[in-house]
C-alpha positions as CSV (number, residue, x, y, z in Angstrom):
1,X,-5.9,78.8,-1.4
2,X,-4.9,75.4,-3.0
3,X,-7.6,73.5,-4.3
4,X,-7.9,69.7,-2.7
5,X,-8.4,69.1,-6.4
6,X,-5.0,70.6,-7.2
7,X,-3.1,68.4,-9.7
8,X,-0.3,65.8,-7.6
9,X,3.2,66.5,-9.1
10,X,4.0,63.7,-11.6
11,X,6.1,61.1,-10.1
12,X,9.7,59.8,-12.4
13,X,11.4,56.4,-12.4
14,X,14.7,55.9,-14.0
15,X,14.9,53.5,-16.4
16,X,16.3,51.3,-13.6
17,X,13.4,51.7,-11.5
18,X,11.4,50.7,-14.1
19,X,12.6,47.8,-14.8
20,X,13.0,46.8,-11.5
21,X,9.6,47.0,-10.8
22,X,8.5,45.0,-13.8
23,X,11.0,41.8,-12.4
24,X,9.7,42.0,-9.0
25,X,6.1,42.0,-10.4
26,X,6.6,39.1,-12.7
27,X,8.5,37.0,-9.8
28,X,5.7,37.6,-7.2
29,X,3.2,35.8,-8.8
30,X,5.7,32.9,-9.1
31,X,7.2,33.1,-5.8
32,X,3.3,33.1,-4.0
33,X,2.0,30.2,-6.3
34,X,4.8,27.8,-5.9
35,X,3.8,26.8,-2.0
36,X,0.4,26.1,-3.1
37,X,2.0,23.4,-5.4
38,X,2.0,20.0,-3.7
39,X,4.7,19.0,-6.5
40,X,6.3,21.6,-4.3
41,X,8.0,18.5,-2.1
42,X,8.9,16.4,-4.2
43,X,11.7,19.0,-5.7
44,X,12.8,19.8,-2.3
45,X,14.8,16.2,-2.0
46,X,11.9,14.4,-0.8
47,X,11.1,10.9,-2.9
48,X,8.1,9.9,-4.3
49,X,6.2,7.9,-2.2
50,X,4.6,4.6,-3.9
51,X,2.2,2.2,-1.8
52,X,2.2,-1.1,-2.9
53,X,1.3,-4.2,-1.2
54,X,4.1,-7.0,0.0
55,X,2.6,-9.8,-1.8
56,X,3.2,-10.8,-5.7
57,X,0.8,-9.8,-8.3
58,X,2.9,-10.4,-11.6
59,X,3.6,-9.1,-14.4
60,X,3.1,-5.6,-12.2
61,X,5.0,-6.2,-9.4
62,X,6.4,-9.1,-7.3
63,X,6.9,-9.7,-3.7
64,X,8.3,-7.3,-1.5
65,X,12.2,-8.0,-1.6
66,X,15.4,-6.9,-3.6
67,X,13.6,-8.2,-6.9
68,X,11.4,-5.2,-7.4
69,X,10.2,-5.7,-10.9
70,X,7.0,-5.2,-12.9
71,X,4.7,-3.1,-14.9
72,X,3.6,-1.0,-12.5
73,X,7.1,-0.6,-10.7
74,X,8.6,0.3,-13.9
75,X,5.4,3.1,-14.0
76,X,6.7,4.4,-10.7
77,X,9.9,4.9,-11.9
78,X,9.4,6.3,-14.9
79,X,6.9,8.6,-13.2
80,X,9.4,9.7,-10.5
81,X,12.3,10.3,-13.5
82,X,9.9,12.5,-15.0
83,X,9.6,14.9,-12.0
84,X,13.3,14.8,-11.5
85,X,13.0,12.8,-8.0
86,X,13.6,9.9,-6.2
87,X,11.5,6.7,-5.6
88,X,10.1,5.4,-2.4
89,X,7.9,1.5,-2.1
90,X,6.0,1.3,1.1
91,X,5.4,-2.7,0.8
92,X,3.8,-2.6,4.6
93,X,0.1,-3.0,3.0
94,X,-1.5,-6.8,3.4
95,X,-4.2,-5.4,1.3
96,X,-5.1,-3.3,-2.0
97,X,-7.6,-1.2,0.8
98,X,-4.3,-1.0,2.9
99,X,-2.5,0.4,-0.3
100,X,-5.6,2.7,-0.7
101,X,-5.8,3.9,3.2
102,X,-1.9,4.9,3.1
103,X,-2.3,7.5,0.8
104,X,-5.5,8.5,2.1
105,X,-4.4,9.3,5.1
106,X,-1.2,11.1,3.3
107,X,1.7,8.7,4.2
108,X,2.0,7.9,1.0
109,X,1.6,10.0,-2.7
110,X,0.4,7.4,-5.1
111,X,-0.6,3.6,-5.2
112,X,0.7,2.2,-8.2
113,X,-0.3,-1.4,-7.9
114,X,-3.0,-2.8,-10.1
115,X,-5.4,-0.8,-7.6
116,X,-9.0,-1.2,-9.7
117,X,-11.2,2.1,-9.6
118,X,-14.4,1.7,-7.4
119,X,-17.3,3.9,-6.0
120,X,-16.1,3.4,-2.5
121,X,-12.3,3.9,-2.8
122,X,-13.3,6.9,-5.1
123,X,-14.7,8.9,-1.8
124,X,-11.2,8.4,-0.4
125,X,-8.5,9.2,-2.9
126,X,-8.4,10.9,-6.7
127,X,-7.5,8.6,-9.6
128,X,-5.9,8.9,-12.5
129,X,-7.2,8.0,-15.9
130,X,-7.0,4.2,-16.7
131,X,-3.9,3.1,-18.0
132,X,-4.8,-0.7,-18.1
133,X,-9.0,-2.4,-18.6
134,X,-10.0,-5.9,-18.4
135,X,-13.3,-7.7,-18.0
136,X,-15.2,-9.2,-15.2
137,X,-14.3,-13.1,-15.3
138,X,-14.9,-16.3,-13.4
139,X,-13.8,-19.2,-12.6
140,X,-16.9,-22.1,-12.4
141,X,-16.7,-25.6,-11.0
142,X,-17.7,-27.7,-13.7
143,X,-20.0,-30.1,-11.5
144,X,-21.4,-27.5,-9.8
145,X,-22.3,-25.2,-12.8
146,X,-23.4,-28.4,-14.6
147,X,-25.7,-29.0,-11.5
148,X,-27.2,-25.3,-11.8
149,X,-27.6,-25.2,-15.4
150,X,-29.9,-28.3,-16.4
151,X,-31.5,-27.3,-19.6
152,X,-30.9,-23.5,-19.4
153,X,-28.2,-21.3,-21.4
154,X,-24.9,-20.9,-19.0
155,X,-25.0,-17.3,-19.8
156,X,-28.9,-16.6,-17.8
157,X,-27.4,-19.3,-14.8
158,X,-24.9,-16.7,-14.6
159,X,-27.5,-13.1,-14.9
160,X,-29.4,-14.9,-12.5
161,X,-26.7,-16.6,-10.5
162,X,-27.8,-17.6,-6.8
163,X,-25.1,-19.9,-5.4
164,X,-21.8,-19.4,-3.4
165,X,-19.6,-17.1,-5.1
166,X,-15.9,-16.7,-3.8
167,X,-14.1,-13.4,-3.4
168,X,-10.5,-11.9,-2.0
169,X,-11.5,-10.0,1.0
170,X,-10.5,-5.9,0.8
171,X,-10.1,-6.6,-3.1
172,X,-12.4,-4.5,-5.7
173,X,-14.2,-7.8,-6.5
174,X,-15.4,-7.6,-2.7
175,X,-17.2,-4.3,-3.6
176,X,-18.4,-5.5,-7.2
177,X,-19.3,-8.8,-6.1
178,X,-23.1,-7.1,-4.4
179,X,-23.9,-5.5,-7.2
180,X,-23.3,-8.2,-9.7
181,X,-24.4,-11.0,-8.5
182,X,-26.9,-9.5,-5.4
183,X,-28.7,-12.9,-5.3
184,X,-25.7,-14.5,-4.6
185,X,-23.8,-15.5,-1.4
186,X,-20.7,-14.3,-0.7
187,X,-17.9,-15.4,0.8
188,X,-14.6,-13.6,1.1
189,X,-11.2,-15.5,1.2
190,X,-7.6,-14.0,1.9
191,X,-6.0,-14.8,-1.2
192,X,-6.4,-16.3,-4.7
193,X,-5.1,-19.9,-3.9
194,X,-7.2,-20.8,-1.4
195,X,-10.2,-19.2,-3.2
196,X,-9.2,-22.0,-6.2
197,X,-8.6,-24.3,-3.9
198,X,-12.5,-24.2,-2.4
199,X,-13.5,-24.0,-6.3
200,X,-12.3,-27.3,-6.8
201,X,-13.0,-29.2,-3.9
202,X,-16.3,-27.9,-4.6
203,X,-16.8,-25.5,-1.7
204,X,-17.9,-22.6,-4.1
205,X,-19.6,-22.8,-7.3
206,X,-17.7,-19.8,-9.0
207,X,-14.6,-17.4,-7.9
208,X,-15.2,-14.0,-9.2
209,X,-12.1,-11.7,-10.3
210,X,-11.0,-10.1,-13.5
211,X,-10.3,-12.0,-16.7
212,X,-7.1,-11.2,-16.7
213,X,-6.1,-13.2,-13.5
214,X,-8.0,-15.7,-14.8
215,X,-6.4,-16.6,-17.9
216,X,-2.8,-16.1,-16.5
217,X,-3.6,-19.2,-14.0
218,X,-4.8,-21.5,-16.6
219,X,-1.2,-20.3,-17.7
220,X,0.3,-21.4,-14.9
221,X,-1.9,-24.6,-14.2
222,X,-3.3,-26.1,-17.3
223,X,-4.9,-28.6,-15.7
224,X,-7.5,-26.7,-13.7
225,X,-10.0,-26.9,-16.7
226,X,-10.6,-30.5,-16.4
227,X,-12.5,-29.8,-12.9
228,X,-13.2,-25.7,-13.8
229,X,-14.4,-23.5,-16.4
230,X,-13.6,-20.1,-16.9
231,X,-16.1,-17.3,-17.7
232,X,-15.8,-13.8,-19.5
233,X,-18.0,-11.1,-18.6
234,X,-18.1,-8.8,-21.7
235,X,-20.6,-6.4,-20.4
236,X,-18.8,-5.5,-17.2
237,X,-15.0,-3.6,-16.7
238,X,-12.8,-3.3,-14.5
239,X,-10.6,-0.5,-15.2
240,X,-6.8,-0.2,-13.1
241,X,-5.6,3.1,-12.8
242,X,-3.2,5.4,-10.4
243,X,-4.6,6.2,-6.4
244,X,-3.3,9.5,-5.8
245,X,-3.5,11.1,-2.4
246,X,-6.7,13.1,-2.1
247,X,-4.7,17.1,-1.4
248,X,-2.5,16.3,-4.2
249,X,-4.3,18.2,-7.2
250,X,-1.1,19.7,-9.1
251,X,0.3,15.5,-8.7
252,X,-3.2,14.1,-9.9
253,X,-3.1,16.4,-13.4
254,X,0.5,15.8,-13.7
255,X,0.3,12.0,-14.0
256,X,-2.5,12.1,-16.6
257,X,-0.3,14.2,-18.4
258,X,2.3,11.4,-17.8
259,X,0.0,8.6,-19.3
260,X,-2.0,10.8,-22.1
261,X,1.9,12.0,-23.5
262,X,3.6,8.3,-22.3
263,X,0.6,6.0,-23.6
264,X,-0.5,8.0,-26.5
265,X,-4.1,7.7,-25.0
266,X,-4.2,3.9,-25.4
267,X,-5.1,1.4,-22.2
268,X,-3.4,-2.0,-21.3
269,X,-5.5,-4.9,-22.3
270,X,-6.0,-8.1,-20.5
271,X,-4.5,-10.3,-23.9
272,X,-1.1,-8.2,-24.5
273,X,-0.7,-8.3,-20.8
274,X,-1.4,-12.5,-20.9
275,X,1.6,-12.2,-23.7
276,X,3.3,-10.3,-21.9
277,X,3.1,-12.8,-18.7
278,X,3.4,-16.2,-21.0
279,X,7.0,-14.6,-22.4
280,X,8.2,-13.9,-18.8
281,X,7.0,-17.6,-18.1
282,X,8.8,-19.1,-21.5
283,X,5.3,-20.3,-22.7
């Protein structure tokens, strides 16, 4: 009687099978994990989507049109070079939130537009690491901040600062401006002119955006600071980095790679990008 213990006949592969076994093994792996990429698309002729917003925000970019220049357009292209694809700018956004909510809902792969990190737009989309940091900044109305100050230091006015401070609506200043200055009121405007505009016809005591913006319209109007002043806020950052679409893990690690390897692990600061914006200007 044979024993269900009995030992199985040996089983022999050529040399052949061998081998052929050993290539299908190591191509399976590579063949199941390559879907699960969502770099995936983009080598399957499909462009790389950018969201930007139509207006002007120079040096990164200027207004939607044929003369698509700037920082962070040359970023987009660099970045699409290095994945061996093509290069697409939604410029339908009125609004950096707009820019943020096309790649949140997946119509687009990346906002490349001097987008600022925040809390909120954080539960929406991944970011990159920073490639670019200024500082907090504003812009005072001389009267009116001579009118709050009296006797007392300019820097507590501003700690304790209770008057009308201006902001751009769906901008990351709308979102820092509560937790800055939560004594203040706020009032949201729909673009950077007209927010100077109501700081010197005294409107607003104080417009509140990064230092950066700041100094490049004293560079393009000189003679604001006989009716304004301009303020640095050293203790408070606002770093610009790449919104990436939320699914998009493999992209998100890939385009820290980009900067860490491009950048060398150094950020953008707000006086080589002033340079930068005077020797566009010829100033």
């Amino acid at each position: 009687m044979t024993s269900k213990f009995a030992m199985r006949r040996p089983i022999h592969l050529s040399r052949r099978g061998l081998l052929g076994a050993a290539v299908t093994a190591i191509a399976a792996p590579r063949a199941f994990a390559q879907p699960l990429s969502d770099l995936t698309r983009l080598y399957r002729d499909n462009p790389l989507r950018i969201a930007m917003p139509r207006f002007a925000s120079p040096p990164f970019f200027e207004a939607s049109g044929p003369d698509n220049a700037g920082i962070d357009v040359a970023l987009s292209q660099a970045i699409a070079r290095t994945l061996e694809t093509d290069v697409t700018f939604d410029r339908q956004p009125a609004t950096f939130d707009e820019a943020v909510d096309l790649i949140a809902a997946g119509a687009a792969d990346l906002a490349i537009c001097k987008l600022s990190r925040t809390v909120r737009r954080g539960r929406l989309i991944r970011y990159s690491r920073p490639y670019a940091v200024f500082n907090h900044g504003l812009i005072a109305n001389r009267v009116r901040l001579a009118q709050m100050t009296g006797n007392r230091p300019t820097e507590q006015v501003v700690r304790e600062f209770s008057g009308i401070l201006g902001v751009i609506g769906h901008s990351a200043f709308a979102e820092f401006a509560g937790t800055s200055f939560p004594k203040a009121s706020i009032r949201e405007f729909a673009d950077w002119t007209s927010m100077i505009d109501a700081v010197r016809a005294e409107e607003i005591d104080m417009a509140y955006r990064d230092d950066f913006e700041i100094k490049k319209l004293l560079v393009d109007d000189p003679s604001l600071t006989v009716v304004a002043r301009s303020i640095t806020l050293n203790d408070k950052t606002d770093t610009l980095a790449i919104g990436i679409r939320p699914d998009a893990t493999h992209l998100a690690a890939f385009v820290d790679l980009y900067l860490d390897i491009s950048q060398g692990g150094a950020v953008l600061k707000t006086d080589e990008i002033v340079a930068r914006y005077r020797a566009s200007k010829g100033v």
